[in-house]
PDB file of N, CA, C and O in Angstrom:
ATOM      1  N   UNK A   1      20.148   4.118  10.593  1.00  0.00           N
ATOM      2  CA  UNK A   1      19.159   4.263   9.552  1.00  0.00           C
ATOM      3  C   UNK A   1      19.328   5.658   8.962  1.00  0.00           C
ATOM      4  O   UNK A   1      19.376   6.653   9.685  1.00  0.00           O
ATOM      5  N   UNK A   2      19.460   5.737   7.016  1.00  0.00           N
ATOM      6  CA  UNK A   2      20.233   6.985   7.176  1.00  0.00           C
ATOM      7  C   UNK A   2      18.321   7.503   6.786  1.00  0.00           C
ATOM      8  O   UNK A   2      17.278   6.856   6.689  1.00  0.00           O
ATOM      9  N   UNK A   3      18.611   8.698   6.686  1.00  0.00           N
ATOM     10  CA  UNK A   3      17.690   9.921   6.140  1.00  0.00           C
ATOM     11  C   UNK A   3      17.463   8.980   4.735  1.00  0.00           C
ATOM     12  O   UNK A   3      16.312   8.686   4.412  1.00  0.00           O
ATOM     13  N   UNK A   4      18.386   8.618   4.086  1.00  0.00           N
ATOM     14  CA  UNK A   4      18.394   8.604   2.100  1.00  0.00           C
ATOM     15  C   UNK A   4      17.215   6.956   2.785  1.00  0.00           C
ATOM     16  O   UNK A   4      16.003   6.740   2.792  1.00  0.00           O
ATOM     17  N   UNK A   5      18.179   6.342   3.152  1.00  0.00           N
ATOM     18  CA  UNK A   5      17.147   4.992   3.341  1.00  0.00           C
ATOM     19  C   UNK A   5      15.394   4.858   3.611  1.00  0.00           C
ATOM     20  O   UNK A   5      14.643   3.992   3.164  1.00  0.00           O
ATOM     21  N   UNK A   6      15.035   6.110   4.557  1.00  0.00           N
ATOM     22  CA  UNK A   6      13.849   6.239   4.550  1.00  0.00           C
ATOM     23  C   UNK A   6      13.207   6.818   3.451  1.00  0.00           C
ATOM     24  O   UNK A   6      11.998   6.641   3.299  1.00  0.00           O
ATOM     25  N   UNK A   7      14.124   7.757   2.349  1.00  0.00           N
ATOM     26  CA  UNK A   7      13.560   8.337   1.530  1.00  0.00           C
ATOM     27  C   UNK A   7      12.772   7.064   0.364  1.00  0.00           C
ATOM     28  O   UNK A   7      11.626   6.795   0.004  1.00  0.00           O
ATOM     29  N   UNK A   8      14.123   6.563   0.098  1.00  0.00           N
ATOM     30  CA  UNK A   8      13.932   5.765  -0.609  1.00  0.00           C
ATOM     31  C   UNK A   8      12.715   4.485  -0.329  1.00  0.00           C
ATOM     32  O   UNK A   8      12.170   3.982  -1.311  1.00  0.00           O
ATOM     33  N   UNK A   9      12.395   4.072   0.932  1.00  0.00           N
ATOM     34  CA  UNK A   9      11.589   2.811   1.300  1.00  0.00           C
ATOM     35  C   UNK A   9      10.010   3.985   0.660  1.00  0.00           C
ATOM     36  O   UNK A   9       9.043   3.506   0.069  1.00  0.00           O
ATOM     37  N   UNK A  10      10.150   5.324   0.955  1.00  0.00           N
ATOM     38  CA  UNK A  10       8.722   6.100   1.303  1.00  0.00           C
ATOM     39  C   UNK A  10       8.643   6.029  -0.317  1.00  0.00           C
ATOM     40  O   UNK A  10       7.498   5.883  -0.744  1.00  0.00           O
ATOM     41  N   UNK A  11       9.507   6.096  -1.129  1.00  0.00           N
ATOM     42  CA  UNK A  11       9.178   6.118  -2.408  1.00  0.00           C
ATOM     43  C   UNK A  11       8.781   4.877  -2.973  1.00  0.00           C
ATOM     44  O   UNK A  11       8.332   4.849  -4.119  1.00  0.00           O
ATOM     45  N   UNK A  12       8.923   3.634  -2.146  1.00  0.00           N
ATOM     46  CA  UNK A  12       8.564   2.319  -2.603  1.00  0.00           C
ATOM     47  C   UNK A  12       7.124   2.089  -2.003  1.00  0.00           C
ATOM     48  O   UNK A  12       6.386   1.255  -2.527  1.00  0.00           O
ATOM     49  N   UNK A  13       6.684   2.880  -0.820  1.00  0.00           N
ATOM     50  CA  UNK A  13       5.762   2.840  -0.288  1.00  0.00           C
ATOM     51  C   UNK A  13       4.208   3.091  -1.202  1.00  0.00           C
ATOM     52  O   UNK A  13       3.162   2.500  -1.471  1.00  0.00           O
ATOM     53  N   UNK A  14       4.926   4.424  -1.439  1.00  0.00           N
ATOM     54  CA  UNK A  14       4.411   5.068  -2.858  1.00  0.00           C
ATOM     55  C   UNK A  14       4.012   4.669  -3.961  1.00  0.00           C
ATOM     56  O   UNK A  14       3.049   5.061  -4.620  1.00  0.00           O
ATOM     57  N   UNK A  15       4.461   4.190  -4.090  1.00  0.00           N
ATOM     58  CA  UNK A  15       4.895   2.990  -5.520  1.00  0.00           C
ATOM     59  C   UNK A  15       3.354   1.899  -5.806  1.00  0.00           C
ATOM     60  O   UNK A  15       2.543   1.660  -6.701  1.00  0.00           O
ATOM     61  N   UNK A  16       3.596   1.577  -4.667  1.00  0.00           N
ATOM     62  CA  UNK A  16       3.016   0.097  -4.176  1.00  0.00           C
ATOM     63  C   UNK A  16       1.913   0.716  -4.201  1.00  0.00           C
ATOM     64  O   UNK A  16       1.241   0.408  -5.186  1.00  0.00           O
ATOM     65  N   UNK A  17       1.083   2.038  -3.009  1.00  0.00           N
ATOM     66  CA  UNK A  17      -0.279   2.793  -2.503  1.00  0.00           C
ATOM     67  C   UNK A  17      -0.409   2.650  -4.262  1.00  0.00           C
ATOM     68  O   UNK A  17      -0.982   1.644  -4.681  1.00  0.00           O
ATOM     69  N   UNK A  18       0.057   3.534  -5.139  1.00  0.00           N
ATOM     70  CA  UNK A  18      -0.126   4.041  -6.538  1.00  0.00           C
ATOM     71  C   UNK A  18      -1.041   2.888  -7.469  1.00  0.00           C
ATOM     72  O   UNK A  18      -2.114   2.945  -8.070  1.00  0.00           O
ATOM     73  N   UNK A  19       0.069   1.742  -7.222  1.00  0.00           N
ATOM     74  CA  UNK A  19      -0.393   0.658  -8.105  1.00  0.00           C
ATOM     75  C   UNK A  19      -1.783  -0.285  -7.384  1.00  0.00           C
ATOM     76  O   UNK A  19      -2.578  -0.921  -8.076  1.00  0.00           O
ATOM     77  N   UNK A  20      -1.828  -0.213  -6.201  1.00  0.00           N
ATOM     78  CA  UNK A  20      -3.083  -0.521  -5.491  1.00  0.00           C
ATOM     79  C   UNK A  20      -4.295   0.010  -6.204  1.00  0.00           C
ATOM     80  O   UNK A  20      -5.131  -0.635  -6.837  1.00  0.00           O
ATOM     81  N   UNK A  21      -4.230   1.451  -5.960  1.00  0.00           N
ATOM     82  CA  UNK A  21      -5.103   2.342  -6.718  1.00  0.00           C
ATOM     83  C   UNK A  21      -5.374   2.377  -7.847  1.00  0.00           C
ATOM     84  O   UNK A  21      -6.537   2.701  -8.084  1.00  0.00           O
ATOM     85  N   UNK A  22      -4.707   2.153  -8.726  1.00  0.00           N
ATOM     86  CA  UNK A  22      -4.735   2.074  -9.833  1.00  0.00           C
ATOM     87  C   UNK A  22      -5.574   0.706 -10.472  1.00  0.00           C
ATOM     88  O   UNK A  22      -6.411   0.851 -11.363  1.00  0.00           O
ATOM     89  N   UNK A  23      -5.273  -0.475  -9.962  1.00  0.00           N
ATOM     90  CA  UNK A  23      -5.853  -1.675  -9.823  1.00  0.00           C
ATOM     91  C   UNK A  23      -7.443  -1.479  -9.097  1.00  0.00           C
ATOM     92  O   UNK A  23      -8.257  -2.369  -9.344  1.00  0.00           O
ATOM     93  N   UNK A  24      -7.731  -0.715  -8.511  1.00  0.00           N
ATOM     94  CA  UNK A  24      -8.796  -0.482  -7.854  1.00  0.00           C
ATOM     95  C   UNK A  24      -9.916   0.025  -8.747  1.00  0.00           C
ATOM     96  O   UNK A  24     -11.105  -0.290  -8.710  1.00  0.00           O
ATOM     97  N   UNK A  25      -9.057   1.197  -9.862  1.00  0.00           N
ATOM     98  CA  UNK A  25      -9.887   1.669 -10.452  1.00  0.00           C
ATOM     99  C   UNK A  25     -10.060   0.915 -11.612  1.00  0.00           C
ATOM    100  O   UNK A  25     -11.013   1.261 -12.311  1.00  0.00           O
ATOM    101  N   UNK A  26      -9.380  -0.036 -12.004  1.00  0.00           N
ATOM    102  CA  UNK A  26      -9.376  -0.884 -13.383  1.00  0.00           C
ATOM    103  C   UNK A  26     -10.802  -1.820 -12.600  1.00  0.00           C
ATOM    104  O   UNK A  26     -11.850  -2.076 -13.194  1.00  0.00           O
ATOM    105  N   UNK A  27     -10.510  -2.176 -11.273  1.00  0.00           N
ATOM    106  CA  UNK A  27     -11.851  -3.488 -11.393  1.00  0.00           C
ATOM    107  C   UNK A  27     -13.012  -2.780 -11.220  1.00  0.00           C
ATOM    108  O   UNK A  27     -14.035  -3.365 -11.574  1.00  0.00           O
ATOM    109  N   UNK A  28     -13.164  -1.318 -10.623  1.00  0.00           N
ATOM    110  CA  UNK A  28     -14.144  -0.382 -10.578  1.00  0.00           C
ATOM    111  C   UNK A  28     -14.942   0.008 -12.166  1.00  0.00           C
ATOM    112  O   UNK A  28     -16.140   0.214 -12.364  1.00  0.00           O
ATOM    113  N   UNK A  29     -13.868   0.015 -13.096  1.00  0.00           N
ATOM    114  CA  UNK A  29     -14.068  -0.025 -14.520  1.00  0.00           C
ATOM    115  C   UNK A  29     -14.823  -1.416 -15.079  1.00  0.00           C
ATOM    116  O   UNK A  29     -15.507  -1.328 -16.099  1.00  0.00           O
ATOM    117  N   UNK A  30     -14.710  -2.467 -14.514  1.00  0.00           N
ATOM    118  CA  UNK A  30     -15.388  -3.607 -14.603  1.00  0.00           C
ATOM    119  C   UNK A  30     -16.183  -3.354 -14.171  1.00  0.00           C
ATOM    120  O   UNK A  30     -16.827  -4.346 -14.513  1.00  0.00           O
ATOM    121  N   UNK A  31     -17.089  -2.607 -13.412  1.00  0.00           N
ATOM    122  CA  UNK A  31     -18.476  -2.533 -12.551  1.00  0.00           C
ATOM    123  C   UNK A  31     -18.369  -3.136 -11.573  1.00  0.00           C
ATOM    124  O   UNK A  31     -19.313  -3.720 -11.040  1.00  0.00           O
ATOM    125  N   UNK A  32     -17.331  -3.121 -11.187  1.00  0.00           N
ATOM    126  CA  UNK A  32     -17.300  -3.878  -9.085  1.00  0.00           C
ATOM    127  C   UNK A  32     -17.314  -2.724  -8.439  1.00  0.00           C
ATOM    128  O   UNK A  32     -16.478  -1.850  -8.670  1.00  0.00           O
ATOM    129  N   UNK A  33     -18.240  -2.602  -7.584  1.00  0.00           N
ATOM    130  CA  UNK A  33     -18.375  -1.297  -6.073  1.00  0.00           C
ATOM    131  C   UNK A  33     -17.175  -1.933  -5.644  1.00  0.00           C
ATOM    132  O   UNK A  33     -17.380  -3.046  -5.160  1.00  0.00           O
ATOM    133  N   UNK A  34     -15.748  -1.496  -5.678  1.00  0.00           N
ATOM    134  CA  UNK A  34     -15.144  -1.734  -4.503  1.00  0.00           C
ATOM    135  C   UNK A  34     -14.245  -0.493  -3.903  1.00  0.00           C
ATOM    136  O   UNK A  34     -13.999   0.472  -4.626  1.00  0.00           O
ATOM    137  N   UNK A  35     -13.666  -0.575  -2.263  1.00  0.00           N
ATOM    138  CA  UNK A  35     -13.440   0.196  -1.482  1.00  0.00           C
ATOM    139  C   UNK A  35     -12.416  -0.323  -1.314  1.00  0.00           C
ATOM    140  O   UNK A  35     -12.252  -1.503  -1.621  1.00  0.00           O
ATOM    141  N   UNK A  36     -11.327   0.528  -0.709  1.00  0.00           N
ATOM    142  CA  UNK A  36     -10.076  -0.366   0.237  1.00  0.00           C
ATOM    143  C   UNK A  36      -9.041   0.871   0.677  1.00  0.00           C
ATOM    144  O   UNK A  36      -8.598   1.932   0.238  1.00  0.00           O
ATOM    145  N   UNK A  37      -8.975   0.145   1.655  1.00  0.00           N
ATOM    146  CA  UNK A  37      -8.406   1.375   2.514  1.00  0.00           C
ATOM    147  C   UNK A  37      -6.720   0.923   3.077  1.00  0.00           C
ATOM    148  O   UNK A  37      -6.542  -0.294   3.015  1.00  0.00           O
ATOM    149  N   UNK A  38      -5.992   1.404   3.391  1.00  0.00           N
ATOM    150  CA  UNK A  38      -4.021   1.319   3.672  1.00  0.00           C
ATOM    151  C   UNK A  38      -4.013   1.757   4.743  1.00  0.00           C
ATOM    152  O   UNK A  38      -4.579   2.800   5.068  1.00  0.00           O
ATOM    153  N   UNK A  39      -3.264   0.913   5.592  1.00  0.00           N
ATOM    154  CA  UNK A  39      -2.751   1.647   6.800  1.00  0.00           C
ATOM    155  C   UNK A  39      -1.261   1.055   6.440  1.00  0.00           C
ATOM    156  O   UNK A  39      -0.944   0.158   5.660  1.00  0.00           O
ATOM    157  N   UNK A  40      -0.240   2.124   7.537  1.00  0.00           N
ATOM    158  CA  UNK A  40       1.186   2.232   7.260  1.00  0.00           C
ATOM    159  C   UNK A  40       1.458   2.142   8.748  1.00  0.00           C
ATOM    160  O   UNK A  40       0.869   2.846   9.568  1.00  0.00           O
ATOM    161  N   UNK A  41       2.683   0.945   9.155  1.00  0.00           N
ATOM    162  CA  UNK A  41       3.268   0.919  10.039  1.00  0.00           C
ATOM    163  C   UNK A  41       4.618   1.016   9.599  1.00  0.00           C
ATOM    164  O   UNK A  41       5.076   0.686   8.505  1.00  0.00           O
ATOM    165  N   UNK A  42       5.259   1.557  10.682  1.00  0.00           N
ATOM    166  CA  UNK A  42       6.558   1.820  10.343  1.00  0.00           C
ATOM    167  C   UNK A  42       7.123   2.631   9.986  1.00  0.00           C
ATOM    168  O   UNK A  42       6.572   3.502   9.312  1.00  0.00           O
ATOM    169  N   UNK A  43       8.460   2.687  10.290  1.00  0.00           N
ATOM    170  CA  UNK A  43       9.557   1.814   9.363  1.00  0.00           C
ATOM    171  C   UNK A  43      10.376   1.270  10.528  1.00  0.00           C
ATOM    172  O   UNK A  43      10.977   1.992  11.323  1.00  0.00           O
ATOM    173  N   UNK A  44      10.353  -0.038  10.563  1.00  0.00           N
ATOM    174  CA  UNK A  44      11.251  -0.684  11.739  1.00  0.00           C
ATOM    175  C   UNK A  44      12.446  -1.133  11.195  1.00  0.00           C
ATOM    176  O   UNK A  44      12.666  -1.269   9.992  1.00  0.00           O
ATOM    177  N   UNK A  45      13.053  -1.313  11.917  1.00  0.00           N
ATOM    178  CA  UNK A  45      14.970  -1.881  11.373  1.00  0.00           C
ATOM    179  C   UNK A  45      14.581  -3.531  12.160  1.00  0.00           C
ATOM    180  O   UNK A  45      14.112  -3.813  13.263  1.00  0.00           O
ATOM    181  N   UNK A  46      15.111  -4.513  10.800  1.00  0.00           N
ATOM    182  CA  UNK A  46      14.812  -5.865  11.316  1.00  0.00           C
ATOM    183  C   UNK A  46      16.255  -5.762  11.997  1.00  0.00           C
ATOM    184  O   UNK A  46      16.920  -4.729  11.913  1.00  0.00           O
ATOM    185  N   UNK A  47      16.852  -7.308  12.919  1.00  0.00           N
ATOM    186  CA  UNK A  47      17.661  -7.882  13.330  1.00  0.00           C
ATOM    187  C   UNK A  47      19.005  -8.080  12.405  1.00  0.00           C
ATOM    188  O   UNK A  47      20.075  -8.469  12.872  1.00  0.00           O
ATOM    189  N   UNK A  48      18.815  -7.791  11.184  1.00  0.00           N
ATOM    190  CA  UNK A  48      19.731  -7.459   9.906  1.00  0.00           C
ATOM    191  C   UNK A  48      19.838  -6.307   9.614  1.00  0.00           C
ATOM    192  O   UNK A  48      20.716  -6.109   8.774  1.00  0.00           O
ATOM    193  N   UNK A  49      19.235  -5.313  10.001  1.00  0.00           N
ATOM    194  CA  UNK A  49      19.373  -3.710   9.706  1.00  0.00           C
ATOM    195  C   UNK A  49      18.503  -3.606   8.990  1.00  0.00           C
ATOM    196  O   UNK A  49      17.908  -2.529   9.021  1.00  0.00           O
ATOM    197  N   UNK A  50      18.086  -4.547   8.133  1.00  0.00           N
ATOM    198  CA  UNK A  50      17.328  -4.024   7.070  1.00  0.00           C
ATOM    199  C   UNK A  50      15.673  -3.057   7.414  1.00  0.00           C
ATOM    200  O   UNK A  50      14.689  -3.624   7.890  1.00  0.00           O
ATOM    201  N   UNK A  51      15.695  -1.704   7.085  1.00  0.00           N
ATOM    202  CA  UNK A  51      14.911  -1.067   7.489  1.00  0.00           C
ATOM    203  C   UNK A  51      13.581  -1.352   6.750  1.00  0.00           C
ATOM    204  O   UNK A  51      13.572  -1.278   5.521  1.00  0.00           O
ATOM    205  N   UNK A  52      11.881  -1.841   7.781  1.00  0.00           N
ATOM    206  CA  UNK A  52      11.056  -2.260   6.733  1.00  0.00           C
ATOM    207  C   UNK A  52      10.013  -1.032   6.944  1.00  0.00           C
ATOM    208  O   UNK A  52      10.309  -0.015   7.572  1.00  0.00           O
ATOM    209  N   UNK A  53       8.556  -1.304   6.239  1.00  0.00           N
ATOM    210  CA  UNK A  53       7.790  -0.438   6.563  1.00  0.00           C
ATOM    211  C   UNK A  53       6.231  -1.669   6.288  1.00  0.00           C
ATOM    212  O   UNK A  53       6.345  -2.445   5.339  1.00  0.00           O
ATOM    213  N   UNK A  54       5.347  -1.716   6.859  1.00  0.00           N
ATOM    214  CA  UNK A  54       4.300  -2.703   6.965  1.00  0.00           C
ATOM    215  C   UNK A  54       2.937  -1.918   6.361  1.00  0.00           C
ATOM    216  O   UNK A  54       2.197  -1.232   7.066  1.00  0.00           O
ATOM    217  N   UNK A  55       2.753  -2.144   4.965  1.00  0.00           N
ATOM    218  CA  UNK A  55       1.479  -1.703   4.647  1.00  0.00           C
ATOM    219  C   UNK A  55       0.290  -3.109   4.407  1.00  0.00           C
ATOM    220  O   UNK A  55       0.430  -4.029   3.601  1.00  0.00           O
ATOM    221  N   UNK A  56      -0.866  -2.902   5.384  1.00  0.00           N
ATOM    222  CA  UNK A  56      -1.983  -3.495   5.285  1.00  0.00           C
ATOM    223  C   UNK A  56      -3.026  -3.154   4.548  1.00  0.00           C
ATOM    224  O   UNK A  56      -3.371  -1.986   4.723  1.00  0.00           O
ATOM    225  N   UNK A  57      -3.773  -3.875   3.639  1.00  0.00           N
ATOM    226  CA  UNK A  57      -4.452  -3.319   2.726  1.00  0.00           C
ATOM    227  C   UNK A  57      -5.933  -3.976   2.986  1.00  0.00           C
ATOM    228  O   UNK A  57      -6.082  -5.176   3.215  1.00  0.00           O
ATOM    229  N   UNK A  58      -7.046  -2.996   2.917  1.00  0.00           N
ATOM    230  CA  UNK A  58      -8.347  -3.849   3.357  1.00  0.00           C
ATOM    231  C   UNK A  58      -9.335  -3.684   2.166  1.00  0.00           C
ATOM    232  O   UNK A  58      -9.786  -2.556   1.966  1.00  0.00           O
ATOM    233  N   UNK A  59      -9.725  -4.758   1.325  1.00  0.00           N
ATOM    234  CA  UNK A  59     -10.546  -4.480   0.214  1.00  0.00           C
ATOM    235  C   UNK A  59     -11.973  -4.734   0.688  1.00  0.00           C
ATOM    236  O   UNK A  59     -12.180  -5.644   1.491  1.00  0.00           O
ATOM    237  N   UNK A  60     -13.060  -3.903   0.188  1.00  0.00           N
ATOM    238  CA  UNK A  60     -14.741  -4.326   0.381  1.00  0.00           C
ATOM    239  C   UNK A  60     -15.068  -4.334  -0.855  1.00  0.00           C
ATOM    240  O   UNK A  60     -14.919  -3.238  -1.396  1.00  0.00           O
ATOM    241  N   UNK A  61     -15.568  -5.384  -1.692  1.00  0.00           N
ATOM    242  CA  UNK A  61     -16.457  -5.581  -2.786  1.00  0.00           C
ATOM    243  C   UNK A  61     -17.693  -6.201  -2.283  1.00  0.00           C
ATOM    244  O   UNK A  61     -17.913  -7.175  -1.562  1.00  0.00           O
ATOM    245  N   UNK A  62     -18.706  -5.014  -3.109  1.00  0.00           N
ATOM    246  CA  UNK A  62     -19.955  -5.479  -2.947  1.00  0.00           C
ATOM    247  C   UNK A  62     -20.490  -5.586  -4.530  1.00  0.00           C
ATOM    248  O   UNK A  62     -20.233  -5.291  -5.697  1.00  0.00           O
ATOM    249  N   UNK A  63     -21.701  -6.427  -3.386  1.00  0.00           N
ATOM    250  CA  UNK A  63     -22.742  -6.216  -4.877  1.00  0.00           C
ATOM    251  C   UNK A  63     -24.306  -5.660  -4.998  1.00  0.00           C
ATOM    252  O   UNK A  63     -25.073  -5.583  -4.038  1.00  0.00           O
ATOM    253  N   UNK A  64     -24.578  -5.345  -6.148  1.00  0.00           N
ATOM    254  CA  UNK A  64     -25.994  -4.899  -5.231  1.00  0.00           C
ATOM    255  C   UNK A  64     -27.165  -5.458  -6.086  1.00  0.00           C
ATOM    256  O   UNK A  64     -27.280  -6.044  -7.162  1.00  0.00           O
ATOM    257  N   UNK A  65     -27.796  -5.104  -5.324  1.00  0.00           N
ATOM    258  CA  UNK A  65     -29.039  -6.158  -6.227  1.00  0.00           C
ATOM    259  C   UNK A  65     -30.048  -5.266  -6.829  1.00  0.00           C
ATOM    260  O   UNK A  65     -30.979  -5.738  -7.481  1.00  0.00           O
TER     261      UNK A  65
END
């Protein structure tokens, strides 16, 4: 697994957190309370080499009365 390979997955990682956020604040702009939080596992090398990284994403929309 070189150095460049992790660079590159952390910049896709990036990528992805960015556009989450970004989407977060567009439905927040709609007037939805919502929250959501990322956790990051990884970066594991599958059975093919291919090096991954596991982001879980947890959304809370509320509403209020």
């Amino acid at each position: 697994m070189a150095k460049d390979d992790l660079s590159e997955l952390d910049q896709d990682v990036n990528e992805v957190l960015r556009r989450v956020e970004a989407l977060a604040n567009d439905m927040r702009g709609l007037g939805m309370e919502l929250r959501f939080t990322a956790e990051e596992y990884g970066p594991e090398k599958d059975f093919d080499g291919t090096v991954t990284r596991t982001v879980t994403f947890n959304f809370r929309v509320a509403q209020q009365d």
